[in-house]
Structure formats: structure tokens, C-alpha cells
N, C-alpha and C positions, 0 to 999 in steps of 0.2 A: 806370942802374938805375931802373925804373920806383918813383915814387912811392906808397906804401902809403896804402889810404884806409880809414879805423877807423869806422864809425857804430855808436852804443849806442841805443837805443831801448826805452824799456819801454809794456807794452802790455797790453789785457786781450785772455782767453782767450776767448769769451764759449761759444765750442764743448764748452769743460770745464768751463763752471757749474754747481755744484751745487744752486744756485736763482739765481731770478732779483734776488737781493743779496748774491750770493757767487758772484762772479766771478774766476779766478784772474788773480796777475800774471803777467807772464812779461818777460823782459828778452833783445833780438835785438844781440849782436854780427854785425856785418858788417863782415869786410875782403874788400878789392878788390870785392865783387859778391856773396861767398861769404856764407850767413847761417848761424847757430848760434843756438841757444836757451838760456834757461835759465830751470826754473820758480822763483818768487821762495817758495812754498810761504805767499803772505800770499792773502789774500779779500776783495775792497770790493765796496761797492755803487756798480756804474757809474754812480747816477745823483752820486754820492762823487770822481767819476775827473774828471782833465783830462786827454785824450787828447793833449792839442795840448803841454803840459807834458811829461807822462809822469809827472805828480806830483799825489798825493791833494788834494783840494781843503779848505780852511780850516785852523786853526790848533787844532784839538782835538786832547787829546791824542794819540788813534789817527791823526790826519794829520802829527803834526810827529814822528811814531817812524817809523811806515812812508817818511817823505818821509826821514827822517834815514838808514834802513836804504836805500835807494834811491841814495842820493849815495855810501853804504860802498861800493857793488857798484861804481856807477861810476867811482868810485877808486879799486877793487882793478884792472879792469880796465885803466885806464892804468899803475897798476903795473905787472903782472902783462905788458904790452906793453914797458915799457923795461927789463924783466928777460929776457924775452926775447932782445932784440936785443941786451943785454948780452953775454948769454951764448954766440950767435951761432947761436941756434935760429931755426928758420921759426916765423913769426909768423903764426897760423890762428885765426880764431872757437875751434875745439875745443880749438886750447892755450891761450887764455883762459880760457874758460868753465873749465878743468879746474885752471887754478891757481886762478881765483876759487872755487869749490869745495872747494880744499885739495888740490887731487888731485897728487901729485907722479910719480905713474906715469903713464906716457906711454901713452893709451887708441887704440885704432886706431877710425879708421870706417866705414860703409858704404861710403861713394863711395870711399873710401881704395881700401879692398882689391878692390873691386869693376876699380875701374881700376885696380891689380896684379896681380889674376888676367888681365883681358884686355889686358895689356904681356907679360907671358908666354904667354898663348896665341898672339899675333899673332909673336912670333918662332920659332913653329913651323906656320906656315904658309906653306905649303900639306904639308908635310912630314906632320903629326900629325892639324891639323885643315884642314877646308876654305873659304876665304872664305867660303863662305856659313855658316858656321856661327859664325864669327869677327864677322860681320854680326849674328847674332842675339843676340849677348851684346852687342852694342855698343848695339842697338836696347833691349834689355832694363835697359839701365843708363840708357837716355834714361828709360825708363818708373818706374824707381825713383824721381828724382831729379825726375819729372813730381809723382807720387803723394806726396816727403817733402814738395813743394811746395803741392801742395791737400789733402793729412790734417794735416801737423803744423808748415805756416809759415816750413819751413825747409830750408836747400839740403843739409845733411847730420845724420847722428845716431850716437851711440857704437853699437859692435857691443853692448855689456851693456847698449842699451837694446832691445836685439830680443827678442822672445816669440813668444809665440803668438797673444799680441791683434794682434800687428804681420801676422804672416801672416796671419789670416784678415783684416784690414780690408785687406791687399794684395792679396788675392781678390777681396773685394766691390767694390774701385777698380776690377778689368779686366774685372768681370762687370755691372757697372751705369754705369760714368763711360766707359770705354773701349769699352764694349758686345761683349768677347769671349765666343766660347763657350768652355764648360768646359775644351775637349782645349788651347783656343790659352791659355785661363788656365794652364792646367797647366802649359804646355811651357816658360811666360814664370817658373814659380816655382820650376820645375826648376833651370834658371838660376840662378834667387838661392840656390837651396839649395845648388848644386855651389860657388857664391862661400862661402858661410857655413859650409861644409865643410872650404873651403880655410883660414880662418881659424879653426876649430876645430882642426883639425892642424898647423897655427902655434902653438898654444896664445896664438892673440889671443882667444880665446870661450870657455869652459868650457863651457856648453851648449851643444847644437844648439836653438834653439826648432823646430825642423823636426817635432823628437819629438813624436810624437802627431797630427802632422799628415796627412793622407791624400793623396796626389799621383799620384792613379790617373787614367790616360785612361780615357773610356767608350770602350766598342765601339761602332766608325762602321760602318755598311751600305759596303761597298763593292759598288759596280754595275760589272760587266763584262756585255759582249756574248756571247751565244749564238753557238754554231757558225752557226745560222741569221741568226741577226741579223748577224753579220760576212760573210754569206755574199749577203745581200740589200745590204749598203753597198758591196761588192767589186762586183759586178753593176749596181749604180745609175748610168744614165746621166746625167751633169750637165753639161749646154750651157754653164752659167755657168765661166769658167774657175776663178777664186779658189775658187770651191765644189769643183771637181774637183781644184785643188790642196792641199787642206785635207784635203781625205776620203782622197788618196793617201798623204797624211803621215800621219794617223791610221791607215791601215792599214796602214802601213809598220811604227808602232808598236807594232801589235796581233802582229805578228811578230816585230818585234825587242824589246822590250819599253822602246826609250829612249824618256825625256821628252822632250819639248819642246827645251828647250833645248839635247840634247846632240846630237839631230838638228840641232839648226841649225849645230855645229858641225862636222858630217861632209865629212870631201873624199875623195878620189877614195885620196890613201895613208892612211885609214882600212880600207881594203879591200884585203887580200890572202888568198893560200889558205894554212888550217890544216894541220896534221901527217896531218888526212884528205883532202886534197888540195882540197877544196870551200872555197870561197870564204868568209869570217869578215870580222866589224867589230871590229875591235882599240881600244879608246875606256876614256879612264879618264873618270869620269861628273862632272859641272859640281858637282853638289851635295855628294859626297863624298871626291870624289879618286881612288874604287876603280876599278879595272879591274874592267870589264864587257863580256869579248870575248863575242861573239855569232855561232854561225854562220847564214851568211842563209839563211833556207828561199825557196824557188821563188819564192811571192809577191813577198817584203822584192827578190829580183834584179829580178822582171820591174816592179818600180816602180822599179828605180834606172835600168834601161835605156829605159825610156821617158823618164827625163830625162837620159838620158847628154849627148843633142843640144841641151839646152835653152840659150838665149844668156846666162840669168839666170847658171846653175847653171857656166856657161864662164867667164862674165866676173868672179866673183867666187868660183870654185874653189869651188863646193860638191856636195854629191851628189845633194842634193836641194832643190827652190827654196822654202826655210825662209825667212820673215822676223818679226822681233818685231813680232808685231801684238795688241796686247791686245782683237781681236775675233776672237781662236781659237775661243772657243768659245762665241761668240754664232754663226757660221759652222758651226759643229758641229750646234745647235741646228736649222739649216736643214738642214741636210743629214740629220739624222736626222726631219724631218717630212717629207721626201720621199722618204724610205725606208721610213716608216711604222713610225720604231722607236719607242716612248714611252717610253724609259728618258731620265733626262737625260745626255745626251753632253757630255762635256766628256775634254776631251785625257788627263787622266791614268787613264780611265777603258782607254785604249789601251793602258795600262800594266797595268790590271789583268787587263784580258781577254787578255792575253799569256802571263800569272803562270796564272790558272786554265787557260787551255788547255793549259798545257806538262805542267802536272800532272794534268788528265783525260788528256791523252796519254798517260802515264807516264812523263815524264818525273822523276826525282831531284827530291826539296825540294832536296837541294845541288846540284845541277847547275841549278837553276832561281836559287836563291839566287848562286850564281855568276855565271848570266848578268845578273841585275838588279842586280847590284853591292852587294847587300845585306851589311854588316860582320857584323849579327847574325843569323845563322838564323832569329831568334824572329822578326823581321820578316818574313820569307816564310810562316812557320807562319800568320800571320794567312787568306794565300790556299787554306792547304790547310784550313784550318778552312771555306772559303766552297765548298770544292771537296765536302766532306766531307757537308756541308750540304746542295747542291742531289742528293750520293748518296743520300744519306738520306730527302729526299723523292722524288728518284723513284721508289727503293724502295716508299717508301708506297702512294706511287700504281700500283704494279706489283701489290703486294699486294692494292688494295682491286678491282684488273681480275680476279686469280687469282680473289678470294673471290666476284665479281658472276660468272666463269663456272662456278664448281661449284657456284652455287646455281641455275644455269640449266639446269645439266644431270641435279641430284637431281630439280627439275620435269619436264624431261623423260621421266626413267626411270621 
């Protein structure tokens, strides 16, 4: 059994000064690595403090009470440890600090439940959720545990210390220290709020601090290609071969509507004929787990058959000669200034322009949402809201042609 390691440490806040001679204490249990806090609710003047002690400097009265009340805490603490092991409970910074406090209810914490929520999600994966999504709440827990780290000194804190000062200063940490935009702040607080939900319906939280809080994505411009713009990259002759193999995957895309990655995982029994006897990709999709059959339109075939032959596409059973290369769409970027597109091209842009084509086709939002593997509907709405959109001005511009010729022909008459 490893050996248990206890450090006490008191210290000044100088971050929670109320001026610059009232400075709070604060006293850090630490076992094994793990650290906890706890405010001492006294005030000195640092220039008062021995840091290197942890104890008020001189013999006045207000130094030989505070220095007196300082040695209580850390003899409640070593108490409060061999009552513990007594008893044959785990020994944690937060079941210290919570008996040194009086607390005889056993308080849950952030990291606690955080890592009990993602113990339960991971044994229903890939089943419920998908690794990648299992990955973002694991990421999202590095990020909590970054932030109790550099806001408030320590490696975890009680759920009834959470508010609302705690979520908006865990905003300001991923929109200024972490330099996120707003949509990727969002998604990371999503997270925390679905952990702190979890623990509200445990009845470990009586509030949500969530309440009142705002966790709205803005609406992002999504760029898709034009009939003609997809029509001029189809058409574009490129000598360089990696440039001709890039622009055939991204048109590949703009057909079928998969990402990246789930192209790279296509073979040859991804391909068989539907109930309408035509040829379909049968593919549950990397990022969600969902089925996302697709039937191949004319294009999506005559770029599979132009690498039916390829030695790449043979010797490693693919359909198409995919590789992880994180200069996709630095390569994209070139291929669209020798097409002469000026939109920024990047790979998932394939995906959009597949989503608004299907639906200026006529095709179904469900039948669209089906093929893109989409769980929610509302997710595809986003494309028919962009489809919606460029009707809308063309309209316009249809109108202001109507209105320039009947005012050309009352001059005439």
C-alpha cells in the first residue's frame, strides 16, 4: 500500500485583498499531490506575514492569537486524519478541511463527480455515446482542473462552492487565458453544466448555478460552393498529383456529404446496391456512431472508379487514397486559387455544400438529415435556413430586374 503524504501550509491570498493591508489567510491541505483549501476568514498586513513560517510575525497581542488559532487548525487537521483512518474512510484534502470545519456530512466535489459522470459515460461507449465525444468531456475535465488551478490555488472544490461568479470567471479563463471563441467556450460549459446537472439530480447540489446563466451558440456563416463553383473545381485540371488527389476527395464529399475522416475509412464493402438496385455507402460516421447510408450519385462513382486501379487504394484496402495529413486544407486553399474560387475552402465546407445542394434539389430536410447522419433534425435546419437565405436574395435580385424592366418599358410607351 502506497504511503500517504499530508503537507499543511498556510498562506496569503493576495488575489482576495481587500486592501493592500488586509490580506486574507488561507491554509492548503495537500495529500498525495491532490491540494484543498480552506479560508482562515482572519486579515494581516503582509508586510506582518512570515511566508516561509506560515506564521504572523512578532509577539503582539494579534500575532500570538492568530499564530495560536493557526496551530488549532493544524491540529484539528492531524486529528481529523487519524479519525479517519480510524474509521476506515479515504483520507482526502476535502474530508479534512470538512471535519476541520465541523462538517460531519460527507460534501461531493467537482472533480469527484466530474470523473463519475465520465466512468459512466465511458461504459457506454461506443453503444450511447461516441469516443469522440467521450474525448471531449475528458478534455473538458483537464480544463476545469487547469482553471481551479490558476483562479483559486487548488486541485479541487465542494459542489456548494459553485455559482455564478464561478461560471462567468470560467468563461473569462477560456475566452482570455485559453484564447477560445465564444461557440468553443460554450460547448466546453455545456459540459460542465450536463456534469452539474448530474449532481443536482443526485441531490449532491440543491442549486444549479447554471440558472441565469446564457449558453447560446452564435450563429457561424457557413460557406458552401455554388453549382458553379463546384462545377469549375470538377473541371480544373491539376498536373500536381496530391492537388488532384485532394480536390477528388473534396468532391467526393461535396456528393456524399462525409467528413474527412469517415472517407478515410471507406473500402470497397462499404459499397453495395440499395432496395433501388443503385449502388449506396452503408457507413456508421467516426464522430457519432450514426448511420449515414448514402446513395452515390454519378460523380461520388466516377471518382471511385478512377481509383478502383490505384496501388495506394489496393495495398491498403481503401476506396479512396485518404491519408491523415493535417495540410488538407492548406492544399484545398491552393486548389481553390487555381480555380479562381475566393471563398475559404476547407474540407468541411464539402460537407456543407452537399447539405445545401440536396435541399435546393429538393431533396427532404429528413432525407438530407438521414444521409448526414445527423441525431437532431435542428442540426440540418441550420443548412435549410442558408438555403432559405440565398432564395431569398435571389428573389430580391429578381425583383429589383422585374422593377428596372417595367420602368424601361413605361419610358418607352
Amino acid at each position: 500500500m502506497q504511503r500517504q503524504t499530508l503537507a499543511i501550509l498556510f498562506y496569503l491570498r493576495r488575489d482576495k485583498a481587500r486592501n493592500q493591508a488586509e490580506v486574507p489567510i488561507y491554509m492548503r491541505i495537500t495529500i498525495n499531490g491532490r491540494r484543498s483549501e480552506l479560508a482562515l476568514h482572519r486579515y494581516i498586513d503582509p508586510d506582518k506575514w512570515d511566508s516561509k513560517k506560515g506564521y504572523a510575525k512578532g509577539k503582539n497581542p494579534f500575532a500570538r492569537q492568530l499564530n495560536a488559532y493557526i496551530d488549532l487548525l493544524r491540529s484539528r487537521v492531524y486529528s481529523s486524519q487519524r479519525e479517519l483512518l480510524e474509521d476506515g474512510k479515504q483520507v482526502t484534502g476535502v474530508a479534512l478541511r470538512n471535519r476541520v470545519q465541523g462538517s460531519d456530512e460527507e460534501q461531493k466535489t467537482l472533480i469527484e463527480v466530474f470523473e463519475y459522470h465520465n466512468k459512466l459515460m465511458q461504459e457506454v461507449v461506443p453503444s450511447e455515446y461516441s469516443p469522440l465525444t467521450m474525448k471531449r468531456f475528458e478534455t473538458t475535465l483537464d480544463h476545469v482542473k487547469a482553471f481551479l488551478k490558476y483562479k483559486y490555488k487548488t486541485d479541487d472544490i465542494l459542489l456548494t462552492q459553485l455559482n455564478h461568479e464561478f461560471i462567468t470567471e470560467f468563461e473569462h479563463y477560456f475566452k482570455t487565458v485559453r484564447k477560445c471563441n465564444h461557440n468553443t467556450t460554450i460547448k466546453y460549459l455545456k459540459n460542465v453544466k450536463k456534469v452539474v446537472f448530474l449532481a443536482v439530480k443526485n441531490d449532491w447540489l440543491r442549486k444549479d448555478p447554471f440558472v441565469g446563466f446564457s449558453v447560446k451558440i452564435k450563429p457561424v456563416k457557413r460557406d458552401f460552393l455554388s453549382e458553379e463553383e463546384l462545377s469549375l473545381l470538377e473541371k480544373l485540371i491539376l498536373p500536381v498529383p496530391r492537388l488532384d488527389r485532394i480536390r477528388d476527395i473534396f468532391v467526393f464529399s461535396c456528393y456524399t456529404g462525409y467528413a474527412y475522416v469517415d472517407i478515410s475509412k471507406l473500402s470497397k464493402e462499404n459499397v453495395a446496391r440499395g432496395i433501388d438496385g443503385e449502388y449506396w455507402i452503408y457507413l456508421d460516421r467516426q464522430k457519432t456512431s450514426n448511420k449515414s447510408n448514402v446513395p452515390l450519385l454519378p460523380k461520388a462513382l466516377e471518382i471511385i472508379e478512377k481509383y478502383s486501379d490505384d496501388p495506394e487504394c489496393l495495398a491498403e484496402e481503401k476506396l479512396l487514397p485518404v491519408k491523415s495529413n493535417q495540410n488538407t486544407n492548406a492544399y484545398l486553399k491552393e486548389v481553390a486559387t487555381l480555380a479562381g474560387i475566393k471563398k475559404n475552402l476547407t474540407f468541411h465546407v464539402a460537407r456543407h455544400t452537399f447539405a445545401t445542394l440536396m435541399l435546393t434539389k429538393g431533396v427532404t430536410i429528413e432525407s438530407v438529415a438521414e444521409m448526414l447522419g445527423h441525431k437532431d433534425i435542428r442540426t440540418t435546419q441550420i443548412y435549410a435556413k442558408v438555403v432559405e437565405l440565398k432564395v431569398s436574395q435571389e428573389m430580391i435580385a429578381l425583383r429589383q430586374r422585374m422593377s428596372e424592366e417595367t420602368q424601361k418599358k413605361s419610358k418607352t410607351s
